[in-house]
N, C-alpha and C positions, 0 to 999 in steps of 0.2 A: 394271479395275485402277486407273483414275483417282478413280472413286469410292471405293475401296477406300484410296488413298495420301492423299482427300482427309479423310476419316473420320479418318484416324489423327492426319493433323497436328490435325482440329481437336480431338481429345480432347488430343492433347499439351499443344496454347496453351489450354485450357479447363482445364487440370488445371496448368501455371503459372501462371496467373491467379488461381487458387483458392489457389493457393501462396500469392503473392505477397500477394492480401487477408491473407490468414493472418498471416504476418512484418509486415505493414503493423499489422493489428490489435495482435500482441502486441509491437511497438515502440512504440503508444500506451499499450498497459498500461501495460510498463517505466515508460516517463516517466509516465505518472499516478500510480503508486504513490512515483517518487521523488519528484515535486514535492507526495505526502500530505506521505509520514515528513518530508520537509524542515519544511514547512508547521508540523506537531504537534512538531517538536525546537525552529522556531522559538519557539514561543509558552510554551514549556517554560522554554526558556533565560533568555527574556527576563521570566518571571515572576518579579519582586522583592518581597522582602517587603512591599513596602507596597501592590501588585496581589493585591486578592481573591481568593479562590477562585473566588467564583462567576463576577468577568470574564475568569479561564482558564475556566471551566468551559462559557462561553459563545462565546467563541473556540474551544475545542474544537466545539463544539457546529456554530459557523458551518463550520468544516472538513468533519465528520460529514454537513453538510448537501451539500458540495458534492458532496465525493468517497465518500460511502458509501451505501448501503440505507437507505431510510425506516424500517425495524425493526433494523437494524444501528445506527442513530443514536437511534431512541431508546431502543432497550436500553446504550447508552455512556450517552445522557444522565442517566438512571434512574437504572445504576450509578456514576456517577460524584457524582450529589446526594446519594447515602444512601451511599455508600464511603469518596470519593474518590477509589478506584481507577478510575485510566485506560486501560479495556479498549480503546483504540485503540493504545496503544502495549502491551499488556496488562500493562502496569505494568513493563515492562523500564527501564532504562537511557535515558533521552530525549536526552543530547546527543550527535551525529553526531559525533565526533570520529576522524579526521581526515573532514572533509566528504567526499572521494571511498572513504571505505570501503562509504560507503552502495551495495549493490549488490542488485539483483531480476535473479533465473532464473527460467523454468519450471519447476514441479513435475512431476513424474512424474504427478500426477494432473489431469483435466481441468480446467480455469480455475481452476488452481492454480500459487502463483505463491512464490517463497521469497523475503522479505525478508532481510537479514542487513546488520548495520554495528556498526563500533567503538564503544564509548563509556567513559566513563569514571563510574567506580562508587566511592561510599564502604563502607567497612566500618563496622561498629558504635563502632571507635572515630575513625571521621570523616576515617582515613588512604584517599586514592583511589588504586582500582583499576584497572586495566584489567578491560574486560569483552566479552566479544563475543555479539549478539543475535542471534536469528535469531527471526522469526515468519514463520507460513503463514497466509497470504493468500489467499481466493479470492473471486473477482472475477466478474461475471454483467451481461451484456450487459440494457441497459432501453433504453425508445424512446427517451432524451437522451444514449446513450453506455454506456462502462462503468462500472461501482460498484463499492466494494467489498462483501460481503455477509457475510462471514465474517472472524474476526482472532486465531489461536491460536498 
C-alpha cells in the first residue's frame, strides 16, 4: 500500500512539474512574441522620411535575426528587397496603438500562437482609421530558445 500511495504522489508532482515547465515555457513565448511585434512597430514608427529603406530593411532584418528562424529571416529579407512588403508584420497595420492592445493567446493548434493589436490605418484618401490586426504565429523550440518560424 505504501508503495502503491508512493507511486501515485510521484506521478502527481511529475505531472505538475511537467505543467508548470509548460506555463513557464509559454509565458516566455507571450513575452518573446510581445517584445517582437514591439520591436518591428518600433522601427516602423520611427522610420522618417529621410531613413532609407534599406536601414529599415536592415533593422528589420537585425530583429528577424534575433527573434525568428534562419529561413523565416531570409525569406522576410528576400521579400522585403524585391517588394517591400513586410512579411513580419505581414504587411498589416505597424503602429501598436493603444500600446497595451498588443495581446498573444494560445492557438488551438500546436506552438501556435495569436498575435492581435490596435492600430491605426489610413484610407486611400489619407483620412485614419481604426484597424484591428490579428496574425498567426508559430513558434518552434531551437538549441538557443524559441523562434519564431512561421507569420500569417
Amino acid at each position: 500500500m505504501l508503495k502503491k500511495t508512493t507511486v501515485i504522489i510521484s506521478l502527481v508532482l511529475v505531472g505538475n512539474l511537467c505543467k508548470a515547465q509548460t506555463n513557464q515555457s509559454s509565458i516566455y513565448i507571450h513575452t518573446m512574441l510581445k517584445d517582437f511585434y514591439r520591436a518591428v512597430s518600433y522601427v516602423w514608427t520611427n522610420a522618417t522620411p529621410d531613413v532609407s529603406i534599406s536601414m529599415v530593411g536592415r533593422q528589420l532584418d537585425s530583429l528577424a535575426q534575433k527573434y525568428c528562424t534562419r529561413e523565416l529571416r531570409l525569406k522576410a529579407k528576400k521579400t522585403y528587397e524585391t517588394t517591400s512588403f513586410d512579411l513580419l508584420m505581414n504587411e498589416n497595420s505597424y503602429e501598436i496603438v493603444p500600446p497595451e492592445s498588443l495581446i498573444v493567446i494560445n492557438d488551438t493548434r500546436p506552438n501556435s500562437y495569436i498575435v492581435s493589436y490596435k492600430s491605426i490605418d489610413q484610407d486611400a484618401s489619407g483620412k485614419r482609421i481604426p484597424t484591428a490586426v490579428t496574425l498567426h504565429v508559430v513558434v518552434v523550440r531551437c538549441k538557443d530558445g524559441y523562434r519564431i518560424s512561421e507569420i500569417k
